[in-house]
C-alpha positions as CSV (number, residue, x, y, z in Angstrom):
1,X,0.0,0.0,0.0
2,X,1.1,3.7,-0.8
3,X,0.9,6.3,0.8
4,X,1.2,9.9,-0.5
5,X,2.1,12.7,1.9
6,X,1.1,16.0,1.5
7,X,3.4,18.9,1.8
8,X,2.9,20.7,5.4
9,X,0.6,23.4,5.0
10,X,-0.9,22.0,2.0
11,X,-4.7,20.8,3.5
12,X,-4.7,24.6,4.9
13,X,-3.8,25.8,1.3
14,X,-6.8,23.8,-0.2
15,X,-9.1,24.8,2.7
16,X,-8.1,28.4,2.3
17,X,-9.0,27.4,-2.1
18,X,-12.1,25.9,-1.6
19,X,-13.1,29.0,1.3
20,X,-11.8,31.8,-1.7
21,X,-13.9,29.6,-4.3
22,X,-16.7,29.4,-2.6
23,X,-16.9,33.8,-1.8
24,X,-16.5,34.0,-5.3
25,X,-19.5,31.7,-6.1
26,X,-21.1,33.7,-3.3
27,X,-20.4,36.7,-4.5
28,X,-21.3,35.9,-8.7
29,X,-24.8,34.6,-7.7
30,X,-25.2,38.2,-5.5
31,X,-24.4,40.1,-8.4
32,X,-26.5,38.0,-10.3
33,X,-29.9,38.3,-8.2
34,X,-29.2,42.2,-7.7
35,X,-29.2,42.3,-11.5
36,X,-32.1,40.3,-12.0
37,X,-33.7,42.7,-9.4
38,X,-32.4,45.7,-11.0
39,X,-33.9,44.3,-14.6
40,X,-37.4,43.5,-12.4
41,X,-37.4,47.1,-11.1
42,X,-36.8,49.1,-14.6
43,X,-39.3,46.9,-16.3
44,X,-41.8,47.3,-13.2
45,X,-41.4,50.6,-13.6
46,X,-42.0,50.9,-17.2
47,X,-44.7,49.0,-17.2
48,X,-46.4,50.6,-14.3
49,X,-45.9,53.8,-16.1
50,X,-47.5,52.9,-19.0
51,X,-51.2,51.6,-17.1
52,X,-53.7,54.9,-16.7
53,X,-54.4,54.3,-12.9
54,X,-50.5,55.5,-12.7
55,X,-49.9,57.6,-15.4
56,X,-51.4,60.6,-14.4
57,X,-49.6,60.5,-10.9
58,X,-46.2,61.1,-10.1
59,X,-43.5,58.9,-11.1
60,X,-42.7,58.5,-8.1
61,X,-45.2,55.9,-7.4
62,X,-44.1,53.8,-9.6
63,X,-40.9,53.6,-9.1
64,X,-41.8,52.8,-5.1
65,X,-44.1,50.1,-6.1
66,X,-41.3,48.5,-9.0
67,X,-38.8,48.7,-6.4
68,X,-40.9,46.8,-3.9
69,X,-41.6,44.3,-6.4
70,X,-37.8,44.1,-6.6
71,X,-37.2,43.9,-3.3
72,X,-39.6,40.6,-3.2
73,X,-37.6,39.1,-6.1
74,X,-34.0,40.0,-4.4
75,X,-34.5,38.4,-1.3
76,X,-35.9,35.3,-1.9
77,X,-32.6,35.0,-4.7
78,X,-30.8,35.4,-2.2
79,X,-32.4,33.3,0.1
80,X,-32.9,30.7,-2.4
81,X,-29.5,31.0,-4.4
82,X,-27.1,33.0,-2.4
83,X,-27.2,31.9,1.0
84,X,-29.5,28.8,0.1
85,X,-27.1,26.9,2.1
86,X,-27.9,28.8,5.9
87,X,-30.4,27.5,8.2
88,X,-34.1,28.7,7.7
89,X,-34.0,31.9,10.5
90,X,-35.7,31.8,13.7
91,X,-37.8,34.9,12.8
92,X,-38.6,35.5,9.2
93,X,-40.1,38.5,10.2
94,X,-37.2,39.8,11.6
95,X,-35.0,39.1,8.6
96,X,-37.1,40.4,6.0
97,X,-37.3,43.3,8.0
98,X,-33.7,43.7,8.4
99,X,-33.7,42.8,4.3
100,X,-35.6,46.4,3.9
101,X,-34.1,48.3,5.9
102,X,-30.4,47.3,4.1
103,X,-32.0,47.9,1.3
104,X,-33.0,51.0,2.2
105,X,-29.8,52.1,3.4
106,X,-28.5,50.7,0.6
107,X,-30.6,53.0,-1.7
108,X,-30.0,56.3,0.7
109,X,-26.1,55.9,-0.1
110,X,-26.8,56.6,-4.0
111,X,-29.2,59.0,-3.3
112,X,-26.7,60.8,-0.6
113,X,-23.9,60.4,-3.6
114,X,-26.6,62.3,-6.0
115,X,-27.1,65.4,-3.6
116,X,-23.3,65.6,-3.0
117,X,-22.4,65.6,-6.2
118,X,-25.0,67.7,-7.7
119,X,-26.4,69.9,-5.4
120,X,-22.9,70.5,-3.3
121,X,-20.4,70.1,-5.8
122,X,-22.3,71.5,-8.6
123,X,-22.0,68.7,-11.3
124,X,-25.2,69.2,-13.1
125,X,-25.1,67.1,-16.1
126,X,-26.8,64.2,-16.7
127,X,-23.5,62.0,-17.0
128,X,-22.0,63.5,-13.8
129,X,-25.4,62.8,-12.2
130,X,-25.2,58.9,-13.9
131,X,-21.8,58.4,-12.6
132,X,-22.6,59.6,-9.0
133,X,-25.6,57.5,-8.9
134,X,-25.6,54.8,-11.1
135,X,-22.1,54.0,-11.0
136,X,-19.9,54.8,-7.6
137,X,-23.3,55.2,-5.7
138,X,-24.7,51.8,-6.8
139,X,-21.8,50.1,-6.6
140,X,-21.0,51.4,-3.0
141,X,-24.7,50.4,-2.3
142,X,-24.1,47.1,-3.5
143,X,-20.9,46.4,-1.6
144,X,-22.3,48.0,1.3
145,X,-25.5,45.3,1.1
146,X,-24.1,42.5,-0.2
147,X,-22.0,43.1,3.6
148,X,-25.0,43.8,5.4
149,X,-26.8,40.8,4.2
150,X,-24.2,38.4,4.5
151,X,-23.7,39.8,8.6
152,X,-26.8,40.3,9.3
153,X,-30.1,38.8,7.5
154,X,-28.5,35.8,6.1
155,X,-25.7,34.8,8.6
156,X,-25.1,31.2,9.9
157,X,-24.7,31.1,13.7
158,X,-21.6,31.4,15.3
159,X,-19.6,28.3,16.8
160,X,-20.5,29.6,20.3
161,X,-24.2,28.8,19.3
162,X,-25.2,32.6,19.5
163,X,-26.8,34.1,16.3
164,X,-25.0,37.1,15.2
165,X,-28.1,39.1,16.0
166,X,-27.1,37.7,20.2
167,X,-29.9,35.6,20.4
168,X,-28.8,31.6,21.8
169,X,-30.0,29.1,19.5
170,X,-30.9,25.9,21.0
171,X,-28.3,22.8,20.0
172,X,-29.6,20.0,18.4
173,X,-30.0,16.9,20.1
174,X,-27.4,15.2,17.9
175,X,-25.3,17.9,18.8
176,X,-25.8,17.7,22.4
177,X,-24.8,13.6,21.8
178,X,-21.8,14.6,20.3
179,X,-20.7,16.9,22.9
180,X,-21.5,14.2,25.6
181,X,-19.7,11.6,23.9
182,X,-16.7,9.7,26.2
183,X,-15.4,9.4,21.9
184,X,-15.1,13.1,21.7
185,X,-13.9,14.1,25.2
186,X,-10.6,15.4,25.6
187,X,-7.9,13.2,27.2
188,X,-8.0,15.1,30.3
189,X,-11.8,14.0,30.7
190,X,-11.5,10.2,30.5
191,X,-11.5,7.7,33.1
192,X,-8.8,5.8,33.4
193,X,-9.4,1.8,32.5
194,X,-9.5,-0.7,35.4
């Protein structure tokens, strides 16, 4: 029988691969839900535009209700795809809450980039006021949820057993067998034989 040794260091340097393969994949399918959003919100939009009940009100509307309708279609991506792989939460309600307000926040850092650059710096052109909100504004928005979300709404619980949010969560039963287990004690722990 053979046997192949690995150079030292070299199950950390796969673990460390596999940890850095898997953000990217984390990070692709984000993008990829936010721009599915962002495609749901500017049709929404359009579309709500175009019906007669709308039309005659402010735009405004619209774009409130196609965001919402985003919003709907982001999260559960992201629950679905993105994080598909963390425990259901403990309050949904809580969660989705958290969700909006990110979002939200999300949203107010574009808008806050807008003002700045047009209202305080004076960039007035319709590129300027593109590039401050569509491009360093959304991208900032994005990091700054794609963070948020992966901290907050969507994070696994720590190894201590506390949720990121403080709450305990309650082990397992399996868990609680393992723990107990004379096979996973420490050295220390055992009784000696007779």
């Amino acid at each position: 029988m053979m046997t192949v040794r690995l150079p030292s260091g070299s199950a950390d340097n796969a673990r460390t691969m596999s940890t850095t393969s898997a953000r990217r994949l984390e990070v692709l399918t984000f993008l990829t839900v936010g721009g599915a959003g962002y495609v749901v919100d500017v049709v929404a939009f359009n579309l709500l535009r175009s019906q007669s009940v709308l039309a005659a009100h402010d735009p405004a509307m619209s774009k409130v209700l196609a965001v919402a309708v985003a919003m709907v279609v982001t999260y559960l991506g992201n629950r679905m795809l993105t994080w598909r792989d963390q425990p259901e939460p403990v309050d949904s309600r809580r969660q989705v809450a958290l969700f909006v307000l990110f979002n939200v926040v999300g949203l107010g850092i574009s808008v806050v980039l807008l003002l700045l650059t047009h209202d305080v710096l004076g960039l007035t052109s319709r590129l300027a006021d593109n590039l401050s909100a569509n491009v360093v504004g959304l991208g900032l928005g994005t990091a700054f949820r794609y963070w948020s979300y992966r901290r907050f709404v969507f994070a696994a619980p720590s190894r201590a057993g506390r949720h990121p949010a403080g709450r305990t969560r309650v082990p397992s039963t399996s868990a609680l067998a393992t723990r107990s287990s004379p096979t996973t004690a420490p050295d220390r722990f055992r009784r000696p034989c007779a």
